[in-house]
C-alpha positions as CSV (number, residue, x, y, z in Angstrom):
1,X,-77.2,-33.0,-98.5
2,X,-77.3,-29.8,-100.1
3,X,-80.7,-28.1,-101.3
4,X,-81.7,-27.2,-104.5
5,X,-81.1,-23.5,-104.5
6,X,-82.4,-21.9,-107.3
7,X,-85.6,-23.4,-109.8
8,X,-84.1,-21.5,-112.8
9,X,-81.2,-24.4,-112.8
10,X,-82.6,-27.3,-115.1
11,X,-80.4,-30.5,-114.5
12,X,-82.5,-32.0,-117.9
13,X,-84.1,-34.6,-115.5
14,X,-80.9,-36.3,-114.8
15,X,-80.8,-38.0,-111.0
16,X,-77.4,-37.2,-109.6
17,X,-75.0,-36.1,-107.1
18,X,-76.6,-33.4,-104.8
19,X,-75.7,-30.1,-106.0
20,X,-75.9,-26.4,-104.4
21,X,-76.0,-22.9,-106.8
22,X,-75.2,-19.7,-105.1
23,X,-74.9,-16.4,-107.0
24,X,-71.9,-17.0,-109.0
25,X,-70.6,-20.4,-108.1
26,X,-72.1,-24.3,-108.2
27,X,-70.9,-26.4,-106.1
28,X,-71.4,-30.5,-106.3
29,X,-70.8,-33.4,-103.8
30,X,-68.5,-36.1,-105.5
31,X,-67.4,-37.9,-102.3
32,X,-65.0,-41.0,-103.2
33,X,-63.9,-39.1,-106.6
34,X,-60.7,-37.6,-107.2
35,X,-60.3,-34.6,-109.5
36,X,-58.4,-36.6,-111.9
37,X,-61.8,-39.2,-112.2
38,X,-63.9,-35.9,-113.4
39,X,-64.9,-34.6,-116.7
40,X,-66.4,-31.3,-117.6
41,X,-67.6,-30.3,-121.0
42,X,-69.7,-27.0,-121.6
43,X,-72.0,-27.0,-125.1
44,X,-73.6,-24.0,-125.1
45,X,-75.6,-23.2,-121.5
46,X,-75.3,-26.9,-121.0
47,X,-72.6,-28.1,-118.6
48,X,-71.9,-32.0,-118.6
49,X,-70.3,-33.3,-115.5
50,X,-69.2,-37.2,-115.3
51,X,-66.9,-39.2,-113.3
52,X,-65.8,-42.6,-113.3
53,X,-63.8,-44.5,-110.8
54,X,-62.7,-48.4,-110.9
55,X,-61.2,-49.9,-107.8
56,X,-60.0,-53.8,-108.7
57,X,-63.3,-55.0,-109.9
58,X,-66.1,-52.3,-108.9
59,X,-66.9,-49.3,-110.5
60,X,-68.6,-46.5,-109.9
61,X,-69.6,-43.5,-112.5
62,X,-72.4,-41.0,-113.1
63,X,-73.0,-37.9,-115.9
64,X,-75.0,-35.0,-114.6
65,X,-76.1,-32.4,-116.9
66,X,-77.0,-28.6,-115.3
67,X,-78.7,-26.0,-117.7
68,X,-76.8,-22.6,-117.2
69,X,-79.6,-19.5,-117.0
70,X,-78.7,-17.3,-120.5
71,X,-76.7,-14.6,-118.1
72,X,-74.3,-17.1,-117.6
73,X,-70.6,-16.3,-119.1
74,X,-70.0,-20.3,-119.9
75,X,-66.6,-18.7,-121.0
76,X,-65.6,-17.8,-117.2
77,X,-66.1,-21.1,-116.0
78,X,-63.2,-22.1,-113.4
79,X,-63.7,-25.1,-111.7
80,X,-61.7,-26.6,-108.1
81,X,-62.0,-29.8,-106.4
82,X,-61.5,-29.7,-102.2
83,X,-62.6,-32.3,-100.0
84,X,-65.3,-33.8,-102.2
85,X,-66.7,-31.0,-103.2
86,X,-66.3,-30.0,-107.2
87,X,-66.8,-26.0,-107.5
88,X,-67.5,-24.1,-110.6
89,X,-66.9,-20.4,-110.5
90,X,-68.5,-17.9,-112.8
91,X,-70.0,-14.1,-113.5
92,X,-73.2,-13.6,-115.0
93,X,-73.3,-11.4,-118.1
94,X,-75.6,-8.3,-118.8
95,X,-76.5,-9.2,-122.4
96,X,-79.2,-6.2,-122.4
97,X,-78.3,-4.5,-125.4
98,X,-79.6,-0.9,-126.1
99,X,-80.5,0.0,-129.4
100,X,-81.2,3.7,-130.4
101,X,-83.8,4.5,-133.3
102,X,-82.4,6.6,-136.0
């Protein structure tokens, strides 16, 4: 199981596969699913993850929802799939603007 990293990382109250953050990178169990049974859509900070996977007549499927802090380039998203385990790669963004007083 991995631990809950960081508290900044709202997954909107949606129960779901266990997840881990590090400083540029999330990185989310999805044993039994195969890259090809993933979806990722980014509105916004939000970042939607779902998967579903039929085998003759069982299914399985979940949607898992993370809220991205606001230093988060969504546009730098990469994401790879290895052994279970769905990464997302990204940089953080200094959005500090300075603004001089004429």
């Amino acid at each position: 199981n991995f631990p809950n990293a960081r508290k900044d990382w709202d997954t909107l109250g949606i129960t779901g596969p266990d997840y881990k953050v590090g400083e540029d990178s999330l990185m989310v169990s999805l044993p039994g699913f195969s890259k090809k049974d993933i979806n990722i859509e980014v509105e916004g900070q939000i970042l939607t993850i779902s998967a579903e996977e039929k085998e003759d007549s069982f299914a399985k499927a979940f949607t898992k929802q993370f809220r991205f802090p606001n230093e988060t380039d969504m546009d730098t998203l990469a994401a790879t799939m290895k052994d279970g385990i769905l990464t997302l790669n990204f940089k953080n963004s200094n959005n500090k603007k300075t603004i001089s007083i004429k």
